[in-house]
N, C-alpha and C positions, 0 to 999 in steps of 0.2 A: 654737394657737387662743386660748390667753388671751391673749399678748401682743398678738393682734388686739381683743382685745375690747377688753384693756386700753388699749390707743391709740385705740380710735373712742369709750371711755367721757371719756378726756382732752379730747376736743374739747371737749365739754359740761360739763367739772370734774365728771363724776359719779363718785361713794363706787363701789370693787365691792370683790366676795370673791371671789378666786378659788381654786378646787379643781381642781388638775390632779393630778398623779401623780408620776411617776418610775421607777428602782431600787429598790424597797424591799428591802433585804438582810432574810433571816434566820440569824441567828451563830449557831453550836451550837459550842461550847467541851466542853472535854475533861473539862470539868466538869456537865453536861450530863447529868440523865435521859434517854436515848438514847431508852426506849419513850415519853415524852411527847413529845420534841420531834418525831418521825415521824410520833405521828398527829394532832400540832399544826399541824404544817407541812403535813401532806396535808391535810386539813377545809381550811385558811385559803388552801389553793393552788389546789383543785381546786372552792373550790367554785363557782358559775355557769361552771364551766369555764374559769378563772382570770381570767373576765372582772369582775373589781371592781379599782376604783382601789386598794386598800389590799392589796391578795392579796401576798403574799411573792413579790417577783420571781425573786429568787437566792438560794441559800445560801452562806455560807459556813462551811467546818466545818474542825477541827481537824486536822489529819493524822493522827491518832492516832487518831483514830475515825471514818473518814470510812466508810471499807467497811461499818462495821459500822450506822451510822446508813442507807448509801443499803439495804441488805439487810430494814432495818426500812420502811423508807419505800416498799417495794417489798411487803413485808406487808402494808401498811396499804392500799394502791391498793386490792391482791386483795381486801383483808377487806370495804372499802368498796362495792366493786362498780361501777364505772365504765363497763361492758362497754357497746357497743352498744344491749343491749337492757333496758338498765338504766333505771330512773328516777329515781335517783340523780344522775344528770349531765345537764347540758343538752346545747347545741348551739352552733357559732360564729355567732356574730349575723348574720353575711351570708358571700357569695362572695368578694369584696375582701381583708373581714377574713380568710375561712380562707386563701387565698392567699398574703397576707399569712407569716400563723404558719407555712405549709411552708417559706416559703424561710430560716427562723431553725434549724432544724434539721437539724442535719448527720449524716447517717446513720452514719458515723464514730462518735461520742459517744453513739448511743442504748444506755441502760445496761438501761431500763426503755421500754415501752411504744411508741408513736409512731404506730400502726396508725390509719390515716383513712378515711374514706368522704368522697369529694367531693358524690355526691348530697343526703347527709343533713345535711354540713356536721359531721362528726363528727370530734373527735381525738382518740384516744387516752389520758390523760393520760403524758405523757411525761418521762422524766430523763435529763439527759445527763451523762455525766461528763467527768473529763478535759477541761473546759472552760477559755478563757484570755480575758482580758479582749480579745481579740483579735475573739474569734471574732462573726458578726452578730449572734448572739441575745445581747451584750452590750451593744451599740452602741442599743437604745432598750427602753423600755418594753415588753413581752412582752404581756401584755393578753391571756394564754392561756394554754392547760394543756399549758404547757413550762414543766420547774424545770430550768436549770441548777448543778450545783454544782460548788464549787472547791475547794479543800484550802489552806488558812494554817499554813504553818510556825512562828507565834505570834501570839500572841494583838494584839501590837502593830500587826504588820503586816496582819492582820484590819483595823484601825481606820482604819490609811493607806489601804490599799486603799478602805474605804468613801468616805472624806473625799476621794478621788480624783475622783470622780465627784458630780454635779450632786446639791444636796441630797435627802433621797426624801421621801415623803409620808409614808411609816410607814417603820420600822424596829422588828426585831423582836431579842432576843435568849435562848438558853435554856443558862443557869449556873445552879449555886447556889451559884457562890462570888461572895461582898459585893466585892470589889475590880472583879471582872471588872463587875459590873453598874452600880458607879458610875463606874467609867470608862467606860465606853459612856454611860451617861448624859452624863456632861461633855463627853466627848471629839468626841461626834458631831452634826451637827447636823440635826435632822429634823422635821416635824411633830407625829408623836406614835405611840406605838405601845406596846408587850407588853415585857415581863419572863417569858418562859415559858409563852407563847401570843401567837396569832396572832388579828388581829381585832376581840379584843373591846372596844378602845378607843373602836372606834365605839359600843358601846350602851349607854355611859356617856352619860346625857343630862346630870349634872352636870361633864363634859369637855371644853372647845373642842375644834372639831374643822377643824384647817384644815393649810395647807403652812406651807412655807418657803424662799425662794428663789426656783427655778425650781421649785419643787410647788404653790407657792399662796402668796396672799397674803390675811390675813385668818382669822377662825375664823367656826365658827356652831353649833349646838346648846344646844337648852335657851335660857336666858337669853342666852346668847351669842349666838345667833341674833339676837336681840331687839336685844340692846345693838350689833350687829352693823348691823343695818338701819336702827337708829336716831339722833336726834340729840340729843346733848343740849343742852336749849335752858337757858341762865344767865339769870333771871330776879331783879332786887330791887326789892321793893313798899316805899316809903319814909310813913313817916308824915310826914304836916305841921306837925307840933309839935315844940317842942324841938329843931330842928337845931342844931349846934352853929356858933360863928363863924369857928370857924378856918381852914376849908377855904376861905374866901372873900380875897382882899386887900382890903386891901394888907396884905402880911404882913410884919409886924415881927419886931422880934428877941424879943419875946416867943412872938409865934406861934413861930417856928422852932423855938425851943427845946422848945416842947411838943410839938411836933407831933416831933421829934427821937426825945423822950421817948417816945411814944406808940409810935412805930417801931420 
């Protein structure tokens, strides 16, 4: 859709922003509060029913702690209350869309949850494990409450892997070790996102908020917004006195040299 918009905007030479989406990973490293990033990642996954552009598409986690993270994340659904009769959780926006989200999950892989209502337009929130960049629910944007996760045998190849795939809109990571977080900073390239949460990048109104890539192009929020929709126009109001001569010919070799000078 944007590159639509974006070629019928070119006709016209007009300015756009655009905000689409992507992948957005969230890393949980071996270094990793295990009970925050579970019920970081569940609020920022689950909530309109994973229907926001910035929600954590995938995980990727540590091997070393992978069980023990999905066993928490699996806590937190329960503690949350997702149930059917809950009001906690929404619904899938249309027919299409839930349609859509069944054929991305492979009953194979359900670790956690997956239970739907077609009438109501209801999913489950769901986890799949044992996931491989293979599989369809890797192949686009999720735009629902399915988390895949995967297991990184180090922290390096966490980064390839991400960098593999089309830039995301957010990116998320949860360390408290300083290396792990500044290389993810450098190493990746994304819109904007969390250091040990999910989300809250958007409610920073002193924060652009846009893509990169194929996620967007452009920011907007706050001032940005502003300076975003705007133009700035170069204006100089000259007085009529006092101009100086040199700007004028014929310019001599005196001129040149001041004017050199002034340079």
């Amino acid at each position: 859709v944007g590159k639509i918009v974006y070629q019928a905007a070119a006709k016209n030479l007009t300015p756009v922003t655009l905000e689409l989406g992507g992948k957005s990973p969230a890393i949980v490293t071996s270094n990793a509060n295990l009970n925050v990033a579970a019920k970081r990642i569940v609020w920022g996954k689950f909530l309109n029913a994973g229907q926001t552009c910035i929600a954590p598409d995938y995980i990727l986690a540590d091997q070393l702690i992978k069980n023990e993270l999905l066993s928490k994340i699996k806590e937190y659904i329960e503690k949350f209350d997702y149930s059917p009769k809950s009001e906690n959780f929404t619904r899938i926006v249309n027919r299409k869309h839930f349609d859509r989200l069944l054929k991305l999950i492979d009953p194979e892989k359900i670790y956690y949850g997956g239970h739907t209502d077609p009438e109501k337009l209801y999913i489950q929130p769901c986890v799949l494990d044992q996931v491989s960049f293979d599989d369809p629910v890797m192949q686009e944007e999720i735009f629902g409450p399915i988390l895949p996760v995967i297991s990184y045998p180090n922290f390096d190849q966490a980064i390839r892997w991400v960098n593999e795939i089309d830039k995301p809109l957010s990116a998320y990571i949860f360390t408290e070790n300083s290396f792990e977080k500044n290389k993810f900073l450098k190493e990746i390239s994304f819109g904007g996102g969390c250091i040990n949460d999910t989300l809250m990048q958007i409610t920073n109104e002193n924060l652009p908020f846009g893509g990169v890539g194929n996620s967007g192009l452009g920011s907007y929020h706050g001032k940005f917004g502003f300076e975003s929709f705007s133009h700035r126009k170069s204006v100089i109001e000259r007085a009529i006195w006092g101009e100086p001569n040199l700007k004028y010919p014929p310019y001599t070799d005196t001129k040149r040299k001041l004017i050199e000078k002034l340079l």
